[in-house]
C-alpha positions as YAML, in Angstrom:
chain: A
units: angstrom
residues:
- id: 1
  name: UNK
  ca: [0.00, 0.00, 0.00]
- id: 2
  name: UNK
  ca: [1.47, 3.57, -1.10]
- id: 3
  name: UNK
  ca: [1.21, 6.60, 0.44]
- id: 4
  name: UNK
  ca: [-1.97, 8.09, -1.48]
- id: 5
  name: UNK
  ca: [-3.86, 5.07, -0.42]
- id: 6
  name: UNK
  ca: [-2.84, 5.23, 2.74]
- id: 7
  name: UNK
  ca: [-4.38, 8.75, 2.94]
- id: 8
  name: UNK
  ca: [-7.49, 7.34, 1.03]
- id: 9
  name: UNK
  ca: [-7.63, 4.73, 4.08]
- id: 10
  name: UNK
  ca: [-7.46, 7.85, 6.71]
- id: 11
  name: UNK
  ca: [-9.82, 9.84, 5.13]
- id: 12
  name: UNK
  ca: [-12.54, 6.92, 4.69]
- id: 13
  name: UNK
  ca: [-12.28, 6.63, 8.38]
- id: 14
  name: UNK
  ca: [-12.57, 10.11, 9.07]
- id: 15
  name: UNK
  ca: [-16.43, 9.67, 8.94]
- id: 16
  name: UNK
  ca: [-17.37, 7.00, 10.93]
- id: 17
  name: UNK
  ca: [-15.24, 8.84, 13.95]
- id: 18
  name: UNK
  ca: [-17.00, 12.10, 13.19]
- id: 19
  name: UNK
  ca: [-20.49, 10.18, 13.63]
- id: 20
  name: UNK
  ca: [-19.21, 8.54, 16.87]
- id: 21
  name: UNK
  ca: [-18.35, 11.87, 18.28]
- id: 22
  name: UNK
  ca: [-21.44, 13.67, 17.34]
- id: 23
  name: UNK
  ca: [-23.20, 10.74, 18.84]
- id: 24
  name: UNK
  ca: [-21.37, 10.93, 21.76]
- id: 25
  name: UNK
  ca: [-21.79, 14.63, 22.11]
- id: 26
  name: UNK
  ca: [-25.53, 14.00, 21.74]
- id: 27
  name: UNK
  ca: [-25.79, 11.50, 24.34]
- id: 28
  name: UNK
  ca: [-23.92, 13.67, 26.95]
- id: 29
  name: UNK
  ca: [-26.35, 16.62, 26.02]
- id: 30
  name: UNK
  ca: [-23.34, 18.68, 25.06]
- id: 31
  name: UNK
  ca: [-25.88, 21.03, 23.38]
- id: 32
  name: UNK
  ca: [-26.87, 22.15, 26.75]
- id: 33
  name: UNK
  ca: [-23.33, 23.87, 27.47]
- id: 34
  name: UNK
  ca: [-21.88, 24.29, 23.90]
- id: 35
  name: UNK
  ca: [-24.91, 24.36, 21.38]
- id: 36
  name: UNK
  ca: [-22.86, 26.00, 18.40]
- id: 37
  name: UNK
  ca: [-20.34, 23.69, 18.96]
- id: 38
  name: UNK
  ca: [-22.21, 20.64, 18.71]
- id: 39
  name: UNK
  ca: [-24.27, 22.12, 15.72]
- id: 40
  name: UNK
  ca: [-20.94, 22.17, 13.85]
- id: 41
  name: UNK
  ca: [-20.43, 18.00, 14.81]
- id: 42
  name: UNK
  ca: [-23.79, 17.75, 13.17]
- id: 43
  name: UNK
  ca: [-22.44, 19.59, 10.19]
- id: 44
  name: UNK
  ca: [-18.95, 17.92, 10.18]
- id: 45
  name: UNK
  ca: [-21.18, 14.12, 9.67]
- id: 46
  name: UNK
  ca: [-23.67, 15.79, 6.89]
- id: 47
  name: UNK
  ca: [-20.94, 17.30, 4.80]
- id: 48
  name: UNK
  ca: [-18.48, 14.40, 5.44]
- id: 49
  name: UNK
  ca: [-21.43, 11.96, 3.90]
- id: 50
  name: UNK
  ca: [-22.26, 14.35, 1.44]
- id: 51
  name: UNK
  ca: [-18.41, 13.89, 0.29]
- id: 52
  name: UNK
  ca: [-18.32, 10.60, 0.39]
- id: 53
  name: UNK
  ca: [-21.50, 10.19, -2.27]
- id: 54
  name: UNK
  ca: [-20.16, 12.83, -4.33]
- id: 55
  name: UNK
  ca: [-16.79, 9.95, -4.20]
- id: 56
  name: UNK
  ca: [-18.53, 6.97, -4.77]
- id: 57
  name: UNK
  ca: [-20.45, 8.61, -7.59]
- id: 58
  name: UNK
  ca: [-17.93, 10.31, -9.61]
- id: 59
  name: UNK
  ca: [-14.52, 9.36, -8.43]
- id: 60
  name: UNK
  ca: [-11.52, 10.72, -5.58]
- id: 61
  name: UNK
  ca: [-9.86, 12.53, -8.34]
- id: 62
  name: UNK
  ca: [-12.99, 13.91, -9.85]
- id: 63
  name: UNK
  ca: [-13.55, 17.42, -10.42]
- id: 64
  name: UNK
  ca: [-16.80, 17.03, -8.93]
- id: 65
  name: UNK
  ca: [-15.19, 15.82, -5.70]
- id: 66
  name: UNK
  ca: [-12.87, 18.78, -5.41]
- id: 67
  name: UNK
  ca: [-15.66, 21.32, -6.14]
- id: 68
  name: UNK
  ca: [-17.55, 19.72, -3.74]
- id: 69
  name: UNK
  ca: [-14.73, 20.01, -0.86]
- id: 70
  name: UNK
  ca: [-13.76, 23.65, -1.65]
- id: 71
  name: UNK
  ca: [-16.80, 24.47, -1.64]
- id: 72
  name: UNK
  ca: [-18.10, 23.06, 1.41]
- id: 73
  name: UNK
  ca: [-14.85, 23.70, 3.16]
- id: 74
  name: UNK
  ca: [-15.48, 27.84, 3.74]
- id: 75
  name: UNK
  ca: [-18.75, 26.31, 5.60]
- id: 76
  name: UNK
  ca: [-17.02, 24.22, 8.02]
- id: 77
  name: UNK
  ca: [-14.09, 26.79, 8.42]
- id: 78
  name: UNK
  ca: [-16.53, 29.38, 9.91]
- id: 79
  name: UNK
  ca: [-18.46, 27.04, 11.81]
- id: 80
  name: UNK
  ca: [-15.25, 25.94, 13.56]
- id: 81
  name: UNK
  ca: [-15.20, 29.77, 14.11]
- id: 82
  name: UNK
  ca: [-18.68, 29.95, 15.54]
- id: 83
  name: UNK
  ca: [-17.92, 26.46, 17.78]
- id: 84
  name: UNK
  ca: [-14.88, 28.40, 18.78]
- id: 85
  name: UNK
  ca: [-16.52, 31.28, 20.01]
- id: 86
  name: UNK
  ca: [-19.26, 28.71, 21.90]
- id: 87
  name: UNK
  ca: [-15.99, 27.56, 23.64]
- id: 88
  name: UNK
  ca: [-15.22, 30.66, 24.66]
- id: 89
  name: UNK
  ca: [-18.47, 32.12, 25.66]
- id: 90
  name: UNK
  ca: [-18.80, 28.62, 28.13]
- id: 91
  name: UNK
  ca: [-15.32, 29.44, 29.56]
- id: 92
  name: UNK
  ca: [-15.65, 33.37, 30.51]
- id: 93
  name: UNK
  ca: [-19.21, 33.89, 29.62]
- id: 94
  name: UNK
  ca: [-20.52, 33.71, 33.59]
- id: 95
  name: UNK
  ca: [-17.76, 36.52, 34.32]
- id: 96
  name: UNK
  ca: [-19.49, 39.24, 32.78]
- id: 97
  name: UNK
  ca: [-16.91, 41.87, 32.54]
- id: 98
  name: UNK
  ca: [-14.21, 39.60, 31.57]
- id: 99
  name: UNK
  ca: [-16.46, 38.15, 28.71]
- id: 100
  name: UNK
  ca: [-17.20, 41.59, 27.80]
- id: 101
  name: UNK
  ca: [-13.26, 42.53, 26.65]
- id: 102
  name: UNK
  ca: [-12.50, 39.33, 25.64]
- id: 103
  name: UNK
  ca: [-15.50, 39.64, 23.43]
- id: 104
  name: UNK
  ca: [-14.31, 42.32, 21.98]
- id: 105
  name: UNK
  ca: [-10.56, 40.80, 21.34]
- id: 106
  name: UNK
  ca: [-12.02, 37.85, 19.68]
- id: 107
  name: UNK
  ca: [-14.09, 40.40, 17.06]
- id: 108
  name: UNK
  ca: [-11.40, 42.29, 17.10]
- id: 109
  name: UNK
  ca: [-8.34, 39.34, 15.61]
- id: 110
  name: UNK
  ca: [-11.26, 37.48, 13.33]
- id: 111
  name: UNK
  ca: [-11.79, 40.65, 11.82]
- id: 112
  name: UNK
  ca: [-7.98, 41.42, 11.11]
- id: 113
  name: UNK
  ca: [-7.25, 37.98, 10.07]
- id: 114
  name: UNK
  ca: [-9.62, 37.78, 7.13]
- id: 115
  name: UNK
  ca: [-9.19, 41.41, 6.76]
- id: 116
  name: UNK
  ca: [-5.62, 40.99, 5.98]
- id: 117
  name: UNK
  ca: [-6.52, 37.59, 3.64]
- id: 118
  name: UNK
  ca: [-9.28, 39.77, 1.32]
- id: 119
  name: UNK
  ca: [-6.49, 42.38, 0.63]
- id: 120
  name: UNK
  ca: [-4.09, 39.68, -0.35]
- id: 121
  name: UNK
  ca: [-6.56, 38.39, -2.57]
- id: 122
  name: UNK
  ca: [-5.02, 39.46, -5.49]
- id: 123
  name: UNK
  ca: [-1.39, 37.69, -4.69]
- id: 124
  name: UNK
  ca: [-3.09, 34.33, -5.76]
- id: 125
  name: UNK
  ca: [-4.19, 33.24, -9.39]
- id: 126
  name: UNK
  ca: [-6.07, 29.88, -8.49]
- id: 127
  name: UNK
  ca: [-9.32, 29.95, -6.43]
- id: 128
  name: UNK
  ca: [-7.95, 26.98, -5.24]
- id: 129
  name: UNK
  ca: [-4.75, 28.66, -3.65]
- id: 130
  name: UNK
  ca: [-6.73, 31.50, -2.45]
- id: 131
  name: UNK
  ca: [-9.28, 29.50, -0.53]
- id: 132
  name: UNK
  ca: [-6.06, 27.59, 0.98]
- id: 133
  name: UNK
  ca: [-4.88, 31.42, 1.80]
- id: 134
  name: UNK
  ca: [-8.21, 32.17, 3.36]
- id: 135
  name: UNK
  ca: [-8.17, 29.05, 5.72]
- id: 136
  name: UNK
  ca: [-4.87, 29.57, 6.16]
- id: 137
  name: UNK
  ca: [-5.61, 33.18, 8.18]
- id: 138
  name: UNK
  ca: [-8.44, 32.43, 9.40]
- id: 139
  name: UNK
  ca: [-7.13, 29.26, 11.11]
- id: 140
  name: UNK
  ca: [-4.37, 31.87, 12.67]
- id: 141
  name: UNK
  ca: [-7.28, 33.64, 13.98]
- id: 142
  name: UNK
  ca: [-8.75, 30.24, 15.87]
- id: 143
  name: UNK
  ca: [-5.09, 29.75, 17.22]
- id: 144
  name: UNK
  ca: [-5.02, 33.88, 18.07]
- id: 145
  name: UNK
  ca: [-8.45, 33.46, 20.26]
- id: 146
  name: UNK
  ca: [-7.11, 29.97, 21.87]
- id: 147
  name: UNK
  ca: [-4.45, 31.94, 22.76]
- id: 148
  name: UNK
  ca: [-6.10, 34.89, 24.05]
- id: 149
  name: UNK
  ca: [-8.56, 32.53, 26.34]
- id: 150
  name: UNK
  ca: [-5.65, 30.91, 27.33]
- id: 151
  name: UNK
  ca: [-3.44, 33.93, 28.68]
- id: 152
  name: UNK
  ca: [-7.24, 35.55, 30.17]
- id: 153
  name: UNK
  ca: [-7.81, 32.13, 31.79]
- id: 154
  name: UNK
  ca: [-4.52, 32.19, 33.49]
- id: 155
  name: UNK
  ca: [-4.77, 35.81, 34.26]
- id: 156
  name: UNK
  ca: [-8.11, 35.62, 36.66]
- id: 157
  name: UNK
  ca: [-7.32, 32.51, 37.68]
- id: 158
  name: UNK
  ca: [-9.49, 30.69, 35.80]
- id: 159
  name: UNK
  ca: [-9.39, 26.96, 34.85]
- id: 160
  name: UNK
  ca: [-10.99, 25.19, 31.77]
- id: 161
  name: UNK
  ca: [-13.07, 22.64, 33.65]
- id: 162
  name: UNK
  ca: [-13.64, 18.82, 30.91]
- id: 163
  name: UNK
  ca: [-15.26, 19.24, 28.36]
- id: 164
  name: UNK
  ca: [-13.90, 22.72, 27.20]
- id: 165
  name: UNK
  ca: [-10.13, 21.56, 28.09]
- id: 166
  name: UNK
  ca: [-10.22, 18.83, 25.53]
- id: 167
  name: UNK
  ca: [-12.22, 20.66, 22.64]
- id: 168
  name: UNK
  ca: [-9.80, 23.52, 23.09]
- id: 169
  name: UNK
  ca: [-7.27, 21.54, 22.78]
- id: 170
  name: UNK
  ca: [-8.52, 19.91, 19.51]
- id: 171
  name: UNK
  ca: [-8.98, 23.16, 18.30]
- id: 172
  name: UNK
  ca: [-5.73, 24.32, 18.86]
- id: 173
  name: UNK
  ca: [-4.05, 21.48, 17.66]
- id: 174
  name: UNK
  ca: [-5.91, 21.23, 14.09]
- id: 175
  name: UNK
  ca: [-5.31, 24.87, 13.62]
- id: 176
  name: UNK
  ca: [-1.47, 24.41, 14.10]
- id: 177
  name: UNK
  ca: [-1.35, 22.11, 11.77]
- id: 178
  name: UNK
  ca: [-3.23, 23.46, 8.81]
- id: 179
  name: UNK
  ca: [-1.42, 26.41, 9.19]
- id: 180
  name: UNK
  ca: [1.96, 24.05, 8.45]
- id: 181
  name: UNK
  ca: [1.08, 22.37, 6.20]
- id: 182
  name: UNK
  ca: [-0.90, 25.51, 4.06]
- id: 183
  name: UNK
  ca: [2.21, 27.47, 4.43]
- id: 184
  name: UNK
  ca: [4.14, 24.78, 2.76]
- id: 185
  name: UNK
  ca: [1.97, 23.93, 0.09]
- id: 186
  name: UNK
  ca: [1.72, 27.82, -1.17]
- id: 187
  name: UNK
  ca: [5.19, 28.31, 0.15]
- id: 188
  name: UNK
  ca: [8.23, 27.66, -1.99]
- id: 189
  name: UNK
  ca: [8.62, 24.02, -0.90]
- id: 190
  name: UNK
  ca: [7.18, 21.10, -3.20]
- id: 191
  name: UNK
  ca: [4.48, 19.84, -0.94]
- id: 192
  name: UNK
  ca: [2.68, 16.85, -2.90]
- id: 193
  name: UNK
  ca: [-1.07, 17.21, -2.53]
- id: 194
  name: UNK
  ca: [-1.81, 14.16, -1.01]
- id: 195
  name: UNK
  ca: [1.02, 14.77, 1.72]
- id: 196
  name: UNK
  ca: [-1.20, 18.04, 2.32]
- id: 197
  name: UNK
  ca: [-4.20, 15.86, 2.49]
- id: 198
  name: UNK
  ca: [-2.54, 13.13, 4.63]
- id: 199
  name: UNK
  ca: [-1.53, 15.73, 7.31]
- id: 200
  name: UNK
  ca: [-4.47, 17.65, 7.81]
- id: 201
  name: UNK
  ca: [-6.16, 14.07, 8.18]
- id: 202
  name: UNK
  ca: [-4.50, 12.61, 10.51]
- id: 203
  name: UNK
  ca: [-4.57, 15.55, 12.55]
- id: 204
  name: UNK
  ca: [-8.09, 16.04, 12.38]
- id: 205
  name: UNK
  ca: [-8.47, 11.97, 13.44]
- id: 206
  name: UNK
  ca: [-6.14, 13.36, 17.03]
- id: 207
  name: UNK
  ca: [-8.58, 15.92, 16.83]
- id: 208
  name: UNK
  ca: [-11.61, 14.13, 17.11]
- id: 209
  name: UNK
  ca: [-9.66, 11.51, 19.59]
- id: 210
  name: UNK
  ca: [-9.12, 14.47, 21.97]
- id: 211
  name: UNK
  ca: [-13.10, 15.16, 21.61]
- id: 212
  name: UNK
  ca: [-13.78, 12.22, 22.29]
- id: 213
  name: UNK
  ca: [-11.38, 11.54, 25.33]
- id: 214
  name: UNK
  ca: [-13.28, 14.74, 27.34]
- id: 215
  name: UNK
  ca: [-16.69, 13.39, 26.61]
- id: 216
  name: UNK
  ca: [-15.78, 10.25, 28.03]
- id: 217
  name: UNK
  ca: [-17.84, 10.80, 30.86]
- id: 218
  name: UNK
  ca: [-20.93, 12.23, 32.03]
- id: 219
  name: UNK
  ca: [-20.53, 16.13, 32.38]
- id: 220
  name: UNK
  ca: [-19.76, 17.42, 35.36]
- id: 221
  name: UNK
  ca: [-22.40, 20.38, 36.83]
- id: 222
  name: UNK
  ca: [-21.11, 23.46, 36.52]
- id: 223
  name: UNK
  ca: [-20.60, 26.09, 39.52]
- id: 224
  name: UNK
  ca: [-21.63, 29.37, 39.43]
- id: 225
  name: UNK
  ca: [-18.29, 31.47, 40.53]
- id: 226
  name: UNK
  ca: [-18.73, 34.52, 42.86]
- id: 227
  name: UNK
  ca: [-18.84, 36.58, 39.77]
- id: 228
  name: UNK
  ca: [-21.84, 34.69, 38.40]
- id: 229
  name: UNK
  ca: [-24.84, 37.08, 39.40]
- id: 230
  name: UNK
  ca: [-25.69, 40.63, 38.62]
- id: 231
  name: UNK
  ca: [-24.91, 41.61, 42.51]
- id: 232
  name: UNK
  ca: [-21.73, 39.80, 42.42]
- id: 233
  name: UNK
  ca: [-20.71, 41.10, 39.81]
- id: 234
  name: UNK
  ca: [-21.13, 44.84, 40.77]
- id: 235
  name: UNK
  ca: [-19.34, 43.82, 43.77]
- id: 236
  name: UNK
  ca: [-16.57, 42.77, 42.77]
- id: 237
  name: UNK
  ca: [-16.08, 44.57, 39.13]
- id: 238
  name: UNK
  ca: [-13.85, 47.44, 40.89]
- id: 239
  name: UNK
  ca: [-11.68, 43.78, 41.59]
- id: 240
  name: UNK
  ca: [-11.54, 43.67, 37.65]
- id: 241
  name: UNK
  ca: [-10.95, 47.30, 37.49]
- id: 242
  name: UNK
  ca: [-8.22, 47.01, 39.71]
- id: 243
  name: UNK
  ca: [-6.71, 44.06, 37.83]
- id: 244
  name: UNK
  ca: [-6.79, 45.50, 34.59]
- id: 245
  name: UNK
  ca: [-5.55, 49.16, 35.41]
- id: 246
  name: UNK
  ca: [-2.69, 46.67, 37.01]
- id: 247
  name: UNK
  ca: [-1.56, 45.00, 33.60]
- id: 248
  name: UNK
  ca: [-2.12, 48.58, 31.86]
- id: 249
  name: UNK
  ca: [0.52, 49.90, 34.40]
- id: 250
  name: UNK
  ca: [2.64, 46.63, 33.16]
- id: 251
  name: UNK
  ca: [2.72, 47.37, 29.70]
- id: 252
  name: UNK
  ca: [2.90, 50.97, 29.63]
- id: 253
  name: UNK
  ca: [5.92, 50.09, 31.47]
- id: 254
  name: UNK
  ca: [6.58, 47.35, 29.16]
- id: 255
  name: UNK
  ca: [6.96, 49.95, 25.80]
- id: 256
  name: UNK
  ca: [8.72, 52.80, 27.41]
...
């Protein structure tokens, strides 16, 4: 068995472990913590079967099958974006002042990131390359807001209970790699296509391992923190206040 079939093999069984994870998500009601999120498992099985009768009809190589995928691919990109977002909104979103700025940080690196990829639209002939371009920076945005909710988290002294730590971590770890691997296919290296396809495969089958790994169990109930409630939170935003008039001091100390 060669390599291409090899990444035939992968990708085949990229849709039976989508369907077990969207089942799996379904029986531990993730919809009632991260509905977006498991909207875009739902998605991920109907376009993955879509695919797959688009393959058995016409071919791998068809040009039915790759108008199929780069067309459907946009749709899944920004649904991972919208799932992202439900990630983050479940983290910070009882801390209503913190999920206020880091709100506004998340709009704020989406919008620069494909931003930056329509002005560079013109750098690429081929849709094709283009629409790698576009997932390209807007998978640097998903890492960006990981990132962000990662340095906020660790900032307030916050900690990504199971199921978010795993599905963050998924999220992080697919985006890394597409970002590799799309840099070296429309970079000056000879990338093959199918060692393009390979990667991002395999890395979305550790992807949907870590899913499945932190829905293993039954979800645990979540605690309201102190900063959970409208009086709470009036208490204790001049805390916040404090806090963030704190790291101002830091970096305005930081660029002098």
């Amino acid at each position: 068995m060669d390599a291409p079939q090899i990444g035939q093999l992968v990708g085949a069984a990229l849709a039976p472990a989508q369907l077990a994870v969207c089942v799996l998500a379904i029986v531990r009601r993730l919809w009632r913590i991260l509905p977006y999120f498991t909207a875009y498992l739902m998605l991920l099985v109907l376009i993955e079967g879509a695919r797959w009768a688009v393959i058995l009809g016409a071919g791998m190589n068809s040009p039915a099958h790759m108008w199929t995928y780069w067309m459907t691919q946009p749709v899944l990109l920004f649904a991972r974006g919208a799932a992202l977002a439900d990630v983050c909104r479940a983290a910070l979103g009882l801390y209503t002042g913190v999920w206020r700025f880091a709100r506004t940080l998340l709009i704020l690196s989406a919008a620069f990131m494909v931003a930056f990829a329509v002005i560079h639209m013109g750098e690429t002939a081929r849709v094709t390359s283009y629409l790698i371009f576009l997932e390209r920076e807007l998978e640097f945005a998903v890492l960006l807001s990981l990132l962000l909710l990662l340095v906020m988290s660790r900032y307030y002294g916050l900690t990504l209970e199971r199921p978010l730590d795993g599905i963050a971590l998924g999220l992080g770890f697919y985006s890394s790699i597409v970002i590799i691997s799309s840099s070296i296919l429309i970079g000056s290296l000879n990338l093959r296509w199918w060692a393009f396809s390979l990667a991002r495969s395999l890395a979305f089958v550790v992807t949907l391992g870590f899913w499945a790994f932190s829905l293993r169990a039954p979800l645990p109930e979540r605690e309201l923190p102190e900063m959970g409630t409208v009086e709470s939170y009036e208490s204790g935003s001049q805390a916040v206040r404090d806090r963030m008039r704190e790291l101002n001091q830091r970096l305005m100390g930081l660029m002098k």
